[in-house]
LONU-241820 format. One record per residue (C-alpha): residue number from 1; residue in one letter; x negated, y, z negated. Coordinates in pm, whole numbers, padded with zeros to 5 digits. Layout:
<atoms>
@resi->NUM resn->A X->X Y->Y Z->Z
...
</atoms>
This chain:
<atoms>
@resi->1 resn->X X->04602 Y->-07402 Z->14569
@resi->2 resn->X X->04510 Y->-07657 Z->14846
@resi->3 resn->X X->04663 Y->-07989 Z->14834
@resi->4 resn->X X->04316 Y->-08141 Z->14789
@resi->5 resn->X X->04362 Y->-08003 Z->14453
@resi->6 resn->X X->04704 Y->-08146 Z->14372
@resi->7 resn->X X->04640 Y->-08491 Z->14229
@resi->8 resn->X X->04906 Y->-08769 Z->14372
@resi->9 resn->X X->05238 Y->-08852 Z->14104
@resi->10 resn->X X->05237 Y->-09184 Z->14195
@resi->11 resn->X X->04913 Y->-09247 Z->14094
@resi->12 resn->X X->04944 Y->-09045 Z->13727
@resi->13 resn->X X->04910 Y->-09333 Z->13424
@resi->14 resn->X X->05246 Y->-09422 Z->13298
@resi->15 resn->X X->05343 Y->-09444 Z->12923
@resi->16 resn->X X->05498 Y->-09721 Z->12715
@resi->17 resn->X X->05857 Y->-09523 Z->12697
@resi->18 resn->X X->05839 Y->-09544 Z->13133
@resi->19 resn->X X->05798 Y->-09899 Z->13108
@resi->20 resn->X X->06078 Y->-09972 Z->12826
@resi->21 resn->X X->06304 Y->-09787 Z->13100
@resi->22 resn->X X->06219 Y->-09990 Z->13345
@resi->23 resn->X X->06234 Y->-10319 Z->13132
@resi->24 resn->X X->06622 Y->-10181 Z->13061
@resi->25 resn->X X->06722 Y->-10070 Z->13395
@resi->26 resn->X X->06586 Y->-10475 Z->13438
@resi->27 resn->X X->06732 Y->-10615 Z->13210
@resi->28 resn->X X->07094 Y->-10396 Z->13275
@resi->29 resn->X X->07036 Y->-10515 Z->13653
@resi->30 resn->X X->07039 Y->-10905 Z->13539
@resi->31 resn->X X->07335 Y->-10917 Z->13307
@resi->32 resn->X X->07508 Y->-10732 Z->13638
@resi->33 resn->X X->07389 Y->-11060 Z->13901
@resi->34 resn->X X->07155 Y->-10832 Z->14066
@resi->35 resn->X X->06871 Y->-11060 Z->13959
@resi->36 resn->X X->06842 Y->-11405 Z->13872
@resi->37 resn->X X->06656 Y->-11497 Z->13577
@resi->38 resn->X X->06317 Y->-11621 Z->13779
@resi->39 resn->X X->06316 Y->-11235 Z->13956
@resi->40 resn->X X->06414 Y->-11095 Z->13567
@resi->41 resn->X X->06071 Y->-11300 Z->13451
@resi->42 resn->X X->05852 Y->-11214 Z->13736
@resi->43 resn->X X->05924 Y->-10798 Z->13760
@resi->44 resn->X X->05927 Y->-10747 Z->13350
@resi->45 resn->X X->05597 Y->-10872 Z->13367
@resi->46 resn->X X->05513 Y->-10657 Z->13603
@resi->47 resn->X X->05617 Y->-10394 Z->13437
@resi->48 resn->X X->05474 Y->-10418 Z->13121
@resi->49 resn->X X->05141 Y->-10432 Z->13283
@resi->50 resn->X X->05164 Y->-10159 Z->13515
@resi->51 resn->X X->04920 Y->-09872 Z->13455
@resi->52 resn->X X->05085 Y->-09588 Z->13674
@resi->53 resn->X X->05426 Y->-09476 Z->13824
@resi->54 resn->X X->05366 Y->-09605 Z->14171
@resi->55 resn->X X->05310 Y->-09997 Z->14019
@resi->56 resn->X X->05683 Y->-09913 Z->13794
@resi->57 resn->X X->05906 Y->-09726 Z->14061
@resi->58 resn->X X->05908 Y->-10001 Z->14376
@resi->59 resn->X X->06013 Y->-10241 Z->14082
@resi->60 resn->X X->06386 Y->-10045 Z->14064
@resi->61 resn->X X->06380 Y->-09910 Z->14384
@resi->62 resn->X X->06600 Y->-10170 Z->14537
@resi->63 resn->X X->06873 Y->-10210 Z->14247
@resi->64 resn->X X->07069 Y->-09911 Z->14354
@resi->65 resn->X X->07031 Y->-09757 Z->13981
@resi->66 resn->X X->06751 Y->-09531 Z->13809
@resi->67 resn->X X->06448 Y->-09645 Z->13722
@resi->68 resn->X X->06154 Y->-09417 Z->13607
@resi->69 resn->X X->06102 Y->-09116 Z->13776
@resi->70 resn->X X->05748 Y->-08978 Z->13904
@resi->71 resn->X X->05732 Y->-08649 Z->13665
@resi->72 resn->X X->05569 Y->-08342 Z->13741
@resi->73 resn->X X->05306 Y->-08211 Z->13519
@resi->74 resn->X X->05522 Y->-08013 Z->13217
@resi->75 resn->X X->05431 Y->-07858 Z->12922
@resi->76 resn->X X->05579 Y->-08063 Z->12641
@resi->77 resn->X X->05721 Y->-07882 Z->12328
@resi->78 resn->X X->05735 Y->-08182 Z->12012
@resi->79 resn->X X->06110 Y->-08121 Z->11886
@resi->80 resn->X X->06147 Y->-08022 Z->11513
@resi->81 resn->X X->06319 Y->-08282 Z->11286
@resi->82 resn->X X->06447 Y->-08086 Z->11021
@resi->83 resn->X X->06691 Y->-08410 Z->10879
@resi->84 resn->X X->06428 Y->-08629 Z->10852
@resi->85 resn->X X->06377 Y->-08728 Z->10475
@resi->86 resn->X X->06059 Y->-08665 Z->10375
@resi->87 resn->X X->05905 Y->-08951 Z->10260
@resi->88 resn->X X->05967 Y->-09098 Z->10638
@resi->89 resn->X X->05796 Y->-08820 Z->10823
@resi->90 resn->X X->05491 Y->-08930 Z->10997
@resi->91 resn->X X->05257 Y->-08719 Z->11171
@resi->92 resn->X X->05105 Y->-08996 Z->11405
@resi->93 resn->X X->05261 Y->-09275 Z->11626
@resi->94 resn->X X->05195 Y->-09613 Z->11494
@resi->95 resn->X X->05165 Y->-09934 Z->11723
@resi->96 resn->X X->05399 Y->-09947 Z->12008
@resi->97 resn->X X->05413 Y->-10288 Z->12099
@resi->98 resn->X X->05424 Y->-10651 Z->11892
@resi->99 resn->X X->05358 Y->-10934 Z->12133
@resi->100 resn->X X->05388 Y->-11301 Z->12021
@resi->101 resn->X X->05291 Y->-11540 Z->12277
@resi->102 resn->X X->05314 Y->-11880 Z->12135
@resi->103 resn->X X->05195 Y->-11701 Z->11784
@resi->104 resn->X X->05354 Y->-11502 Z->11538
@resi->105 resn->X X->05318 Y->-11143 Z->11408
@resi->106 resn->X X->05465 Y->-10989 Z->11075
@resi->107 resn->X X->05429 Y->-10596 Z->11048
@resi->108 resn->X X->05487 Y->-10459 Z->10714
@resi->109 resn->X X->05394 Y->-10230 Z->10439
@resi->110 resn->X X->05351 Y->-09897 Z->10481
@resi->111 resn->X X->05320 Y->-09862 Z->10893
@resi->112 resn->X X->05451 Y->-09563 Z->11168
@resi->113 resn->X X->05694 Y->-09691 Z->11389
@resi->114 resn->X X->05717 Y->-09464 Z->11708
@resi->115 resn->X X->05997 Y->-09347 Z->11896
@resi->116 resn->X X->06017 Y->-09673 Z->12110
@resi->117 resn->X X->05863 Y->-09959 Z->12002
@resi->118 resn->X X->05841 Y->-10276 Z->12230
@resi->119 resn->X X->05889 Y->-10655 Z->12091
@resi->120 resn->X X->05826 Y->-10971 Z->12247
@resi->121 resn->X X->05830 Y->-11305 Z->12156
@resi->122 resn->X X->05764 Y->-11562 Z->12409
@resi->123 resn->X X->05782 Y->-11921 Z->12232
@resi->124 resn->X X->05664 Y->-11724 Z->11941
@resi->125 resn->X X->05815 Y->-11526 Z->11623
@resi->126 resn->X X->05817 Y->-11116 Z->11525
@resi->127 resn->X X->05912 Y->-10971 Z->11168
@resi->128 resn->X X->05949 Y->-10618 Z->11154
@resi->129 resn->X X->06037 Y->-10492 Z->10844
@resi->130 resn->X X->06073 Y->-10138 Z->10812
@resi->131 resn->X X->06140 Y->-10122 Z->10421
@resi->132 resn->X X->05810 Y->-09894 Z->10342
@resi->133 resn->X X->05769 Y->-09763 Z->10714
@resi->134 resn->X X->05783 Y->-09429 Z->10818
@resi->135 resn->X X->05861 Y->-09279 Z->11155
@resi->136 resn->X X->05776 Y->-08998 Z->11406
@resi->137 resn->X X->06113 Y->-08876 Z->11458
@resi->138 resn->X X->06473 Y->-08930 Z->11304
@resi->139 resn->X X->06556 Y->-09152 Z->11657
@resi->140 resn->X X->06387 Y->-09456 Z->11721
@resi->141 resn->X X->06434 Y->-09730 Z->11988
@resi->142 resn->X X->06345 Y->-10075 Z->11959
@resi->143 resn->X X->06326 Y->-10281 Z->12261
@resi->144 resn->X X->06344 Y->-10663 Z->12240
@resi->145 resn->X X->06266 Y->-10927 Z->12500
@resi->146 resn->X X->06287 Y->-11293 Z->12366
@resi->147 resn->X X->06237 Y->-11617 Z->12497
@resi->148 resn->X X->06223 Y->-11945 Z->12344
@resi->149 resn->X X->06154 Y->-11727 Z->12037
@resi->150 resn->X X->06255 Y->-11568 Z->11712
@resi->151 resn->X X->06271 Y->-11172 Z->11616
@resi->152 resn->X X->06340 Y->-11091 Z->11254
@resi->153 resn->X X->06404 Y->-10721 Z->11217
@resi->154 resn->X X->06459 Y->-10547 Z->10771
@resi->155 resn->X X->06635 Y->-10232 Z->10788
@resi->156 resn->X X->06697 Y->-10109 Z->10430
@resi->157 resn->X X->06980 Y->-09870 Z->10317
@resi->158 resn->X X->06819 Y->-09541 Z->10440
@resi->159 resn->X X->06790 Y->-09638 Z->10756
@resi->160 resn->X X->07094 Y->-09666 Z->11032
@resi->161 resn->X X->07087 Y->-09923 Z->11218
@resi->162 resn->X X->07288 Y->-09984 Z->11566
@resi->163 resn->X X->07260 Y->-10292 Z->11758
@resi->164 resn->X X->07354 Y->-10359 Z->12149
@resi->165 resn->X X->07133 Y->-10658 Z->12258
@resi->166 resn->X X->07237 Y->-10888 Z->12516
@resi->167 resn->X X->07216 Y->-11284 Z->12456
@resi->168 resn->X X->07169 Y->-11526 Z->12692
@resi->169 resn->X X->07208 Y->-11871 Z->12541
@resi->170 resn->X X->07085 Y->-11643 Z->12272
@resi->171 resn->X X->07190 Y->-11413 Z->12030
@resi->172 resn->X X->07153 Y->-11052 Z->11865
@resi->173 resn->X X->07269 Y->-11113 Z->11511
@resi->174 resn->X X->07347 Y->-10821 Z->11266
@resi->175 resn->X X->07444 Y->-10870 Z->10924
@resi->176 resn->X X->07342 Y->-10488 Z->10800
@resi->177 resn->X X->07747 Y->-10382 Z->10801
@resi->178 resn->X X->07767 Y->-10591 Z->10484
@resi->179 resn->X X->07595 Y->-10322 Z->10308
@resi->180 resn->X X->07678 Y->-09967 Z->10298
@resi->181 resn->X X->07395 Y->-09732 Z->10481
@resi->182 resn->X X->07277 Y->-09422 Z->10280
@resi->183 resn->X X->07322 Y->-09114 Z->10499
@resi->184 resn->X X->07043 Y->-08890 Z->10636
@resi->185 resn->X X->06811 Y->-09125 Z->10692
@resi->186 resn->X X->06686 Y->-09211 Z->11029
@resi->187 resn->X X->06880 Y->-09410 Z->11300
@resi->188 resn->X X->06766 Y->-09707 Z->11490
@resi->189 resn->X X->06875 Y->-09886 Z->11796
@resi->190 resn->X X->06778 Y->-10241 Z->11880
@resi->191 resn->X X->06850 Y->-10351 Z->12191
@resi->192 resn->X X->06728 Y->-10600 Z->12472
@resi->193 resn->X X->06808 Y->-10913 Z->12584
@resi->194 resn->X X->06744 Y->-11269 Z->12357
@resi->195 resn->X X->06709 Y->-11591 Z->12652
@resi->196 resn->X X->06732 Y->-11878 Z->12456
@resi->197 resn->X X->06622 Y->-11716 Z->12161
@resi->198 resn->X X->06695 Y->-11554 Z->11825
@resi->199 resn->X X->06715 Y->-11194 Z->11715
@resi->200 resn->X X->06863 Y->-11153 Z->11325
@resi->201 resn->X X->06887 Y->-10764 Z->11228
@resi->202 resn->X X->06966 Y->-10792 Z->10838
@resi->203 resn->X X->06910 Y->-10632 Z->10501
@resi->204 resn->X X->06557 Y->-10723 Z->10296
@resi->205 resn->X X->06613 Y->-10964 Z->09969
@resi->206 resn->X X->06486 Y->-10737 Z->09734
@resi->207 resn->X X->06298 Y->-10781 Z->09361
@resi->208 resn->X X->06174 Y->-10569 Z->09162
@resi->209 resn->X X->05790 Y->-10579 Z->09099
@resi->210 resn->X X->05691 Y->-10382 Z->08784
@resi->211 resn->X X->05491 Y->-10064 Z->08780
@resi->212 resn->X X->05632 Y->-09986 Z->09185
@resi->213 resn->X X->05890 Y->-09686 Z->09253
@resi->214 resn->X X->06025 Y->-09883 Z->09561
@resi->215 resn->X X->06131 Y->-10234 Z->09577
@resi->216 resn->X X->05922 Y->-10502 Z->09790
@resi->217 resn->X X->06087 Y->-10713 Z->10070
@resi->218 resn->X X->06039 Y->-11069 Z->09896
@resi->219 resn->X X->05908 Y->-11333 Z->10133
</atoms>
């Protein structure tokens, strides 16, 4: 084959889960002095609106850790999930991203939470509640970035929940320990970094609304 032929890595469209590992290796990079908080600002919004590998890898390349790495086209084999309960199997990714930018967004109900999902709440408030949601695979990653904001996350009983957020003048709050976690379920991790800003993990308040197998998160 002739390298006409061969398209260019760098140039191949990057996915949401490359530019969550950037946003860590980031976020890692400031809580170690290697950026200051104006440099933090400036190359996570970068990176969340990059389109392909070449705009994410120069953004690491001079941090002295791993960033993304250009990939080479693979064939990709979906892995099975046999201990996933089956009333939270979902065939399809939901959204991947909820973005509050002076606004607020509450996503609820019955929705598909991928295997990374992407929050942030600039001067603005998130509620995830994952009481009725389903996911694509028994591991899911939820990446916070916070500033001047709020993030409420509900994780109910089935659901494992471990969380290893970074605050600065902030705080990752997580009440869920108070309650014992039903086994088998899937497993979450929330992490990210809160600047001047809020993120509560906790249990829903739950009542009981006649005629429904499942309880409702009450507002």
């Amino acid at each position: 084959m002739s390298d006409e032929l061969v398209p260019d890595p760098s140039r191949m469209r990057a996915s949401d889960a490359d530019r969550e590992q950037v946003a860590k290796v980031l976020q890692k990079a400031h809580s170690e002095g290697r950026l200051d908080l104006h440099e933090l600002d400036e190359r996570l919004g970068q990176a969340y609106a990059a389109k392909t590998y070449g705009e994410l890898v120069p953004l690491t390349a001079d941090l002295g850790m791993t960033g993304v790495a250009v990939p080479q086209p693979v064939h990709q084999v979906q892995p099975h999930q046999p201990h996933l309960p089956s009333n939270r199997i979902a065939g399809t990714s939901g959204p991947s991203t909820s973005i509050a930018f002076w606004s607020g967004i509450d996503r609820k109900g019955d929705w598909v939470v991928p295997a990374t999902h992407s929050v942030v709440a600039i001067m603005g408030g998130v509620r995830l509640d994952l009481t009725r949601a389903r996911f694509v695979g028994q591991h899911t990653t939820i990446n916070v970035f916070a500033f001047w904001g709020g993030v409420e996350i509900f994780v109910p009983e089935d659901v494992t929940v471990r969380v290893d957020g970074a605050g600065i003048m902030g705080a990752f709050e997580d009440t869920t320990y108070k309650t014992p976690t039903v086994p088998g379920g899937p497993e979450v991790r929330i992490t990210g970094v809160a600047i001047m800003a809020g993120v509560e993990v906790r249990r829903p308040k739950r009542k009981k609304l006649k005629g429904h197998q499942r309880d409702e998160l009450e507002d």
